[in-house]
Structures are given as C-alpha cells and as structure tokens.
C-alpha positions in Angstrom: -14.9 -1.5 -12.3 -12.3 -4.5 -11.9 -12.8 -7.1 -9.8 -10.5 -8.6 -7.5 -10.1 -12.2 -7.0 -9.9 -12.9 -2.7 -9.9 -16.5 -1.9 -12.1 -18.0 1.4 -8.9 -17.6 3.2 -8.2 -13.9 2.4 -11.7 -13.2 3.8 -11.1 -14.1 6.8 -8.4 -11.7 7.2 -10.2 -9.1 6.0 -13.3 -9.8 7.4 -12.5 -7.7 11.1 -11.7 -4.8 8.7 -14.8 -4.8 7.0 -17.1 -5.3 10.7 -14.6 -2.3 11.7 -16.3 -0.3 9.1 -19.4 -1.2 10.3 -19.3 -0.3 13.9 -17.9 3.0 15.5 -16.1 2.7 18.4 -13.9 0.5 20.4 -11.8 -1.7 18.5 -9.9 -4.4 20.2 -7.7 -6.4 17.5 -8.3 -9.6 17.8 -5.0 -12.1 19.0 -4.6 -14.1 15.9 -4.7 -11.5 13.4 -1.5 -9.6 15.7 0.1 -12.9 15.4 -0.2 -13.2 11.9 1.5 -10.1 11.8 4.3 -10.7 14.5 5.6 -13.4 12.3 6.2 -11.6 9.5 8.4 -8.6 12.2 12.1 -9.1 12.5 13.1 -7.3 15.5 16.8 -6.3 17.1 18.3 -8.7 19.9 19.2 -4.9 21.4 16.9 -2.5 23.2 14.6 -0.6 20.4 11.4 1.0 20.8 7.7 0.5 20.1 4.7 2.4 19.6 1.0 2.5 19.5 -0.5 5.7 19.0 -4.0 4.3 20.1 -3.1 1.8 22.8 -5.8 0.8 24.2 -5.3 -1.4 27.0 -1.9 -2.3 25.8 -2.8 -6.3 24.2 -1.2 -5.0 21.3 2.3 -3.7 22.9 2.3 -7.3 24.7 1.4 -9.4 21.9 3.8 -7.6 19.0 6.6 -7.6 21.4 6.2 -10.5 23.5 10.0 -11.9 24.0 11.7 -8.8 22.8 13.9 -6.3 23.9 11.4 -3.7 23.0 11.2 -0.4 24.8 7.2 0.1 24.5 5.0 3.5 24.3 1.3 3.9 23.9 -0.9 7.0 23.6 -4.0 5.8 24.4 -7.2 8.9 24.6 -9.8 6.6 26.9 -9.1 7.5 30.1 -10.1 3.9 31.4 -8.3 1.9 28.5 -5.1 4.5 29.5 -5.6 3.5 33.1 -4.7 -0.2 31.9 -1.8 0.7 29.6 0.1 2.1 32.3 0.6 -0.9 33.9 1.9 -2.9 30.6 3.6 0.1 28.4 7.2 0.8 29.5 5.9 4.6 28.8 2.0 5.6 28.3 0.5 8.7 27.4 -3.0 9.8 28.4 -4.8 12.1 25.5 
C-alpha cells in the first residue's frame, strides 16, 4: 500500500472529514473550511443560481454566496433545519 505524504496543515483540513466519519448525524460545516472554499469560486456579477441539496439551516447558502448575485435553493429533509432555511434560501424545499 502507498503512502501519502499530508503535511500538519493538510490535516487540519481533513481532520472534520475524518470526525464526519466517525459520528452519524448532523453535520454543520464549519465557517472557515466554507471560506477556504469561497475563495477559490469565481461567480457572475449577473443573477445565477445556487444549490444545496442538504441545506440545513442554510449557513452554507449564506456563507458561499455572501455578496453575490446568487439566486439560492436548498432541499433540506429535517423538518426543523427546513424550518430555518426558509427564511435564508431564496427557494427551500422540505424532503
């Protein structure tokens, strides 16, 4: 089996992934790692759209989008995290 070098740094990044395996259940990503992401996203100055198929509460629409033009949708099958998503998702779906 080959092994793969991952520097203190990379660990971090990886390390939510790995605690995701761990526990089963709700999964709220964490701010910094969306940023990390977000910075690498180059989105339109025009209206486009947006989606996460398992919304939760919506911190992810907000955070990836934040200062965009984005048209956002969310599917989100909690019924409580749904209840939150509607009031941050342009369009929310409950299932």
């Amino acid at each position: 089996m080959r092994q793969i070098d991952v520097s203190e740094s990379d660990e971090r990044y990886f390390d939510q992934v790995i605690h995701n395996k761990v526990r089963i259940g709700n999964f709220e990503t964490k701010d910094q790692d969306m940023l990390c992401i977000r910075i690498l996203l180059q989105f339109p100055k025009s209206a486009f759209s947006f989606a996460d198929f398992c919304a939760g509460s919506g911190n992810v629409l907000n955070v990836m989008t934040e200062g965009s033009e984005a048209v956002t949708f969310g599917i989100e099958p909690n019924e409580e995290k749904y209840l939150e998503l509607r009031e941050c998702a342009n369009y929310a779906l409950y299932g």
